[in-house]
Short mmCIF file of the C-alpha atoms (twelve columns), coordinates in Angstrom:
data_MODEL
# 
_entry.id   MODEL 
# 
loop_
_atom_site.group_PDB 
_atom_site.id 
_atom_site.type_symbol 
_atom_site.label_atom_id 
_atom_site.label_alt_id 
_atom_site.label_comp_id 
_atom_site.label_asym_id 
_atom_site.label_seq_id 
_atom_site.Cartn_x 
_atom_site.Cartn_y 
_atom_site.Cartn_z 
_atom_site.pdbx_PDB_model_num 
ATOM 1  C CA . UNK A 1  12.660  -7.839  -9.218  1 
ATOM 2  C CA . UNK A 2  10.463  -9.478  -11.589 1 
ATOM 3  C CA . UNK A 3  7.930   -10.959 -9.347  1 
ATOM 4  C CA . UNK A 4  7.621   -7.758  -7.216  1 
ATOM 5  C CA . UNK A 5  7.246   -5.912  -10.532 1 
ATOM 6  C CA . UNK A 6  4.005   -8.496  -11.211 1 
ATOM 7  C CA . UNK A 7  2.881   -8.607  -7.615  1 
ATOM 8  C CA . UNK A 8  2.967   -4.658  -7.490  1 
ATOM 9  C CA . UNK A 9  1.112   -4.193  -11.288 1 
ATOM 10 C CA . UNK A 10 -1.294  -6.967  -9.867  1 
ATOM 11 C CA . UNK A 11 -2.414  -4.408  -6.895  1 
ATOM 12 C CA . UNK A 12 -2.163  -1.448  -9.359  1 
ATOM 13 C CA . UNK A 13 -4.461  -3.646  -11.270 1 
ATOM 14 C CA . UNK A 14 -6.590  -3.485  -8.403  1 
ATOM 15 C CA . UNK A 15 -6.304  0.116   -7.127  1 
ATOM 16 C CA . UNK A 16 -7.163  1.333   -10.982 1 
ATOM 17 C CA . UNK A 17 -10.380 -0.956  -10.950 1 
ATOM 18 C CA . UNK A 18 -11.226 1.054   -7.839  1 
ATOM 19 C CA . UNK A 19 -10.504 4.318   -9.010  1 
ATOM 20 C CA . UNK A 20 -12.627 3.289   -12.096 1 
ATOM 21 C CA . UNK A 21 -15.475 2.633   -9.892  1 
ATOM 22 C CA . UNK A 22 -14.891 5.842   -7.835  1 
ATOM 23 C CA . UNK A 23 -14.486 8.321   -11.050 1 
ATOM 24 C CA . UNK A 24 -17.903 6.274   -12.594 1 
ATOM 25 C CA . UNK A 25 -19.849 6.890   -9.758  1 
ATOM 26 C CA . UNK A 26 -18.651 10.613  -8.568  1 
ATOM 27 C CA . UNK A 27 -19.504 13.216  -10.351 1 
ATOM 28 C CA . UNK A 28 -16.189 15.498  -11.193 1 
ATOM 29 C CA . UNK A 29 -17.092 19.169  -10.646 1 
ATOM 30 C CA . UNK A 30 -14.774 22.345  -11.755 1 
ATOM 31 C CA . UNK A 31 -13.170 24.631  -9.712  1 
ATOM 32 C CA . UNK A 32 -15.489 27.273  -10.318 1 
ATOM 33 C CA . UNK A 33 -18.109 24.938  -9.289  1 
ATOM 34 C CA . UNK A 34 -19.377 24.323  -13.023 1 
ATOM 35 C CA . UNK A 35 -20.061 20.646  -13.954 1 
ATOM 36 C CA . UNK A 36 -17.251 18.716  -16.134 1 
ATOM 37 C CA . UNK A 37 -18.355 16.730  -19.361 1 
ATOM 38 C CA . UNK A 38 -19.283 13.293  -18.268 1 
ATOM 39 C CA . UNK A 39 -16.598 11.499  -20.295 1 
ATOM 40 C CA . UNK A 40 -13.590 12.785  -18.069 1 
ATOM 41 C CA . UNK A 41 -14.974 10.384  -15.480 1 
ATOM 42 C CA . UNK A 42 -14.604 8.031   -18.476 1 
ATOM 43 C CA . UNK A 43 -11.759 9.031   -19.384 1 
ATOM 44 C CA . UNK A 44 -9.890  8.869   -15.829 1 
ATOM 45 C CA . UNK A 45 -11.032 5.911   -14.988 1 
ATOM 46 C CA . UNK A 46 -9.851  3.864   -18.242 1 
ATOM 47 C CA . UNK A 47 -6.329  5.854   -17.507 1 
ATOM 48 C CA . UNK A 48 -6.405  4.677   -14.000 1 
ATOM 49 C CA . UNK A 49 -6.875  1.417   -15.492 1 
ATOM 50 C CA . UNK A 50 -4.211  1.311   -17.940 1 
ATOM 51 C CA . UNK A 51 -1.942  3.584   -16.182 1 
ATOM 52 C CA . UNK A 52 -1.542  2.499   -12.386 1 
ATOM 53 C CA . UNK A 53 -0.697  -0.775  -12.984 1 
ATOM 54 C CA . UNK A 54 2.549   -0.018  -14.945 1 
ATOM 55 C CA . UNK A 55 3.286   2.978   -12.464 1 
ATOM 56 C CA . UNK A 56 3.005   0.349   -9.751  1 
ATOM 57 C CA . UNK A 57 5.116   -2.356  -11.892 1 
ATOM 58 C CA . UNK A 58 7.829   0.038   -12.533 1 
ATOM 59 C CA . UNK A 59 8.114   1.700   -9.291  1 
ATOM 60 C CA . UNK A 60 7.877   -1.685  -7.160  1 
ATOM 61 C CA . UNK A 61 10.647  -3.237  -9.701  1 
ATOM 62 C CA . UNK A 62 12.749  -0.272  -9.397  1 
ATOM 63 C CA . UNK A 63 12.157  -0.431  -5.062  1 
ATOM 64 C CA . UNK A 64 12.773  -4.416  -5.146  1 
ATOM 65 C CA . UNK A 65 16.225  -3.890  -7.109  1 
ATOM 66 C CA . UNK A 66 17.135  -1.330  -4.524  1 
ATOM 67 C CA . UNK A 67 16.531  -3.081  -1.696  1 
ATOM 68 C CA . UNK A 68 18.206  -6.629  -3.085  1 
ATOM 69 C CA . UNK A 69 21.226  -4.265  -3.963  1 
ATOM 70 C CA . UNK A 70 21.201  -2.351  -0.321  1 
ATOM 71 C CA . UNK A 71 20.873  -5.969  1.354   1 
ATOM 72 C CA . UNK A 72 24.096  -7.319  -0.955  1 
ATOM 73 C CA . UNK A 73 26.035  -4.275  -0.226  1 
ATOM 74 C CA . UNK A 74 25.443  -4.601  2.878   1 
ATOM 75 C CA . UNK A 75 25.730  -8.571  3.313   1 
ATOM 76 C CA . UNK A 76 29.237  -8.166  1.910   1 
ATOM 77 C CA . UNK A 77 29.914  -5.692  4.833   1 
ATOM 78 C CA . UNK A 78 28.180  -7.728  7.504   1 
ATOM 79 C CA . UNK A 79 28.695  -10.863 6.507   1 
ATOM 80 C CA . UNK A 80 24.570  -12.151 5.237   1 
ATOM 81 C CA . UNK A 81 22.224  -14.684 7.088   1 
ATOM 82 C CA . UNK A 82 24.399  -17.559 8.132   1 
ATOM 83 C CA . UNK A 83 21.978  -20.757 7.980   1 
ATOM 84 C CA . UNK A 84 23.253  -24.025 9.943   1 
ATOM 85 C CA . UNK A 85 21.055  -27.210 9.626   1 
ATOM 86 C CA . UNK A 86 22.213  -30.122 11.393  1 
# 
Protein backbone atom coordinates (compact mmCIF):
# COMPACT_ATOMS: atom_id res chain seq x y z
CA UNK A 1 0.00 0.00 0.00
CA UNK A 2 2.78 2.24 0.63
CA UNK A 3 4.70 1.92 -2.51
CA UNK A 4 1.55 2.16 -4.72
CA UNK A 5 0.65 5.23 -2.64
CA UNK A 6 4.39 6.72 -3.85
CA UNK A 7 4.27 5.22 -7.30
CA UNK A 8 0.66 6.74 -7.82
CA UNK A 9 1.68 10.51 -6.14
CA UNK A 10 4.87 10.07 -8.41
CA UNK A 11 2.46 10.07 -11.70
CA UNK A 12 0.15 12.66 -10.02
CA UNK A 13 3.39 14.45 -9.73
CA UNK A 14 3.56 14.17 -13.29
CA UNK A 15 -0.03 14.71 -14.53
CA UNK A 16 -0.07 18.16 -12.26
CA UNK A 17 3.26 19.33 -14.04
CA UNK A 18 1.21 18.82 -17.20
CA UNK A 19 -1.79 20.43 -16.24
CA UNK A 20 0.54 23.31 -15.09
CA UNK A 21 1.85 23.58 -18.50
CA UNK A 22 -1.64 23.28 -20.09
CA UNK A 23 -3.44 26.02 -17.67
CA UNK A 24 0.04 28.39 -18.40
CA UNK A 25 -0.27 28.21 -21.87
CA UNK A 26 -4.31 28.24 -22.48
CA UNK A 27 -5.98 31.00 -21.97
CA UNK A 28 -9.19 30.26 -19.51
CA UNK A 29 -12.24 32.07 -20.94
CA UNK A 30 -15.81 32.54 -19.01
CA UNK A 31 -18.88 31.17 -19.84
CA UNK A 32 -20.22 34.20 -21.16
CA UNK A 33 -17.28 34.34 -23.32
CA UNK A 34 -15.53 37.22 -21.18
CA UNK A 35 -11.78 36.71 -20.45
CA UNK A 36 -10.76 35.36 -16.78
CA UNK A 37 -7.94 37.25 -14.76
CA UNK A 38 -4.68 35.75 -15.77
CA UNK A 39 -3.76 34.46 -12.30
CA UNK A 40 -6.52 31.62 -12.27
CA UNK A 41 -4.29 29.94 -14.83
CA UNK A 42 -1.76 30.55 -12.02
CA UNK A 43 -3.62 29.63 -9.65
CA UNK A 44 -4.87 26.13 -11.18
CA UNK A 45 -1.92 25.13 -12.18
CA UNK A 46 0.06 25.48 -8.70
CA UNK A 47 -3.26 23.52 -7.28
CA UNK A 48 -2.82 20.92 -9.87
CA UNK A 49 0.57 20.78 -8.63
CA UNK A 50 0.06 20.46 -5.06
CA UNK A 51 -3.20 18.82 -5.25
CA UNK A 52 -3.09 15.77 -7.78
CA UNK A 53 -0.37 14.20 -6.39
CA UNK A 54 -1.97 13.55 -2.93
CA UNK A 55 -5.42 12.79 -4.73
CA UNK A 56 -3.44 10.21 -6.67
CA UNK A 57 -1.45 8.98 -3.37
CA UNK A 58 -4.56 8.57 -1.46
CA UNK A 59 -6.77 7.08 -3.96
CA UNK A 60 -4.02 4.51 -5.34
CA UNK A 61 -3.25 3.57 -1.46
CA UNK A 62 -6.81 3.23 -0.72
CA UNK A 63 -7.23 0.89 -4.40
CA UNK A 64 -3.87 -1.14 -3.46
CA UNK A 65 -5.35 -2.02 0.16
CA UNK A 66 -8.49 -3.14 -1.56
CA UNK A 67 -7.20 -5.21 -3.90
CA UNK A 68 -4.42 -6.96 -1.35
CA UNK A 69 -7.58 -7.45 0.94
CA UNK A 70 -9.96 -8.87 -2.09
CA UNK A 71 -6.89 -11.20 -3.15
CA UNK A 72 -6.52 -12.49 0.82
CA UNK A 73 -10.16 -12.96 1.11
CA UNK A 74 -10.21 -14.61 -1.60
CA UNK A 75 -6.83 -16.74 -1.27
CA UNK A 76 -8.33 -18.04 1.97
CA UNK A 77 -11.36 -19.25 -0.15
CA UNK A 78 -9.33 -20.60 -3.04
CA UNK A 79 -6.53 -21.64 -1.57
CA UNK A 80 -3.51 -18.65 -3.05
CA UNK A 81 -0.64 -19.29 -5.64
CA UNK A 82 0.89 -22.59 -4.72
CA UNK A 83 4.76 -22.22 -5.74
CA UNK A 84 6.83 -25.65 -6.05
CA UNK A 85 10.62 -25.33 -6.81
CA UNK A 86 12.46 -28.41 -7.08
Amino acid sequence: MKIAAICYGAMGLLEGAIFSVVFSIIPLKAPNGEQLPRFFGVLFGAFSIVCLPIIFALIGALMAGLGAAVYNISAKIVGGIQIEVE
